[in-house]
C-alpha positions as CSV (number, residue, x, y, z in Angstrom):
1,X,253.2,82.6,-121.8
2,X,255.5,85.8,-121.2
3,X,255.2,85.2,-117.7
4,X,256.7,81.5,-118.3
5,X,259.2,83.3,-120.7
6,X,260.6,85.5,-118.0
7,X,260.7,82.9,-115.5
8,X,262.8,80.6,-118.1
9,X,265.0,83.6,-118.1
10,X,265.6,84.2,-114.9
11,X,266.5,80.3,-113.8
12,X,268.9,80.2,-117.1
13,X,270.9,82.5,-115.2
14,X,270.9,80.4,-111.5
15,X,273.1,78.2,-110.9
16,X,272.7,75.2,-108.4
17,X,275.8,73.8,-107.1
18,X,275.1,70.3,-105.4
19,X,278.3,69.4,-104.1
20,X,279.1,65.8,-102.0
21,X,280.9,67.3,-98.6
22,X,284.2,66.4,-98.3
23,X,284.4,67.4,-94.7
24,X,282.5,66.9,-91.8
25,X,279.8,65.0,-90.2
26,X,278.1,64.5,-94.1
27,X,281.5,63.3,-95.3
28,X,280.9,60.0,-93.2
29,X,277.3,59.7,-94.3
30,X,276.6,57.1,-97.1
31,X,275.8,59.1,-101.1
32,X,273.4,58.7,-103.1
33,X,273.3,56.0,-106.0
34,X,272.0,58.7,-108.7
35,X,273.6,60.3,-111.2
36,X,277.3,61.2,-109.9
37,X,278.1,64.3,-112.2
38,X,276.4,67.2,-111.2
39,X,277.8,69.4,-113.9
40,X,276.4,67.2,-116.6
41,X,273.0,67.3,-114.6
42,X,273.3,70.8,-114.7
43,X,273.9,70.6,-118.5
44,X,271.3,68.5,-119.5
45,X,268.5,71.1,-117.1
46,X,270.5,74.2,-118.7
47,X,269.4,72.6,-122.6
48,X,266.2,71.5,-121.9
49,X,265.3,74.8,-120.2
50,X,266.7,76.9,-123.2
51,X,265.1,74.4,-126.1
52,X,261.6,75.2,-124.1
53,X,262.8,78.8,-123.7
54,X,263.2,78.7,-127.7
55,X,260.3,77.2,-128.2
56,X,257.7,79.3,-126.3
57,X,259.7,82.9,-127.5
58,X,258.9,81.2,-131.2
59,X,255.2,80.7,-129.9
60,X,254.8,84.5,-128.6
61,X,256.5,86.1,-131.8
62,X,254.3,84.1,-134.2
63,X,251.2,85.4,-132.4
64,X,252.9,88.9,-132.4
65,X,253.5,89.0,-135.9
């Protein structure tokens, strides 16, 4: 579980920027019909991986105590 916990930790910190190309070859290419705001995407990952975060620290420091 503290091996989760650290790992939780360390992706809170990445980012992941998955921009549409405004140049270029990929510029002409048809998009994707998925969710078209990437920084609510990112959001919505961000809280569900710090609720889980929460969730396991509270897990760990019940057994520790």
């Amino acid at each position: 579980m503290t091996k989760e916990i650290a790992r939780l930790k360390e992706e809170l910190n990445e980012t992941d920027a998955k921009m549409t190309a405004t140049y270029g070859i990929e510029a002409s290419l048809p998009k994707g019909n998925g969710t078209s705001d990437p920084t609510g995407r990112e959001v919505i990952n961000h809280e569900r991986k710090r609720k889980t975060l929460r969730k396991f620290e509270n897990k760990v420091d019940f057994i520790d105590t």
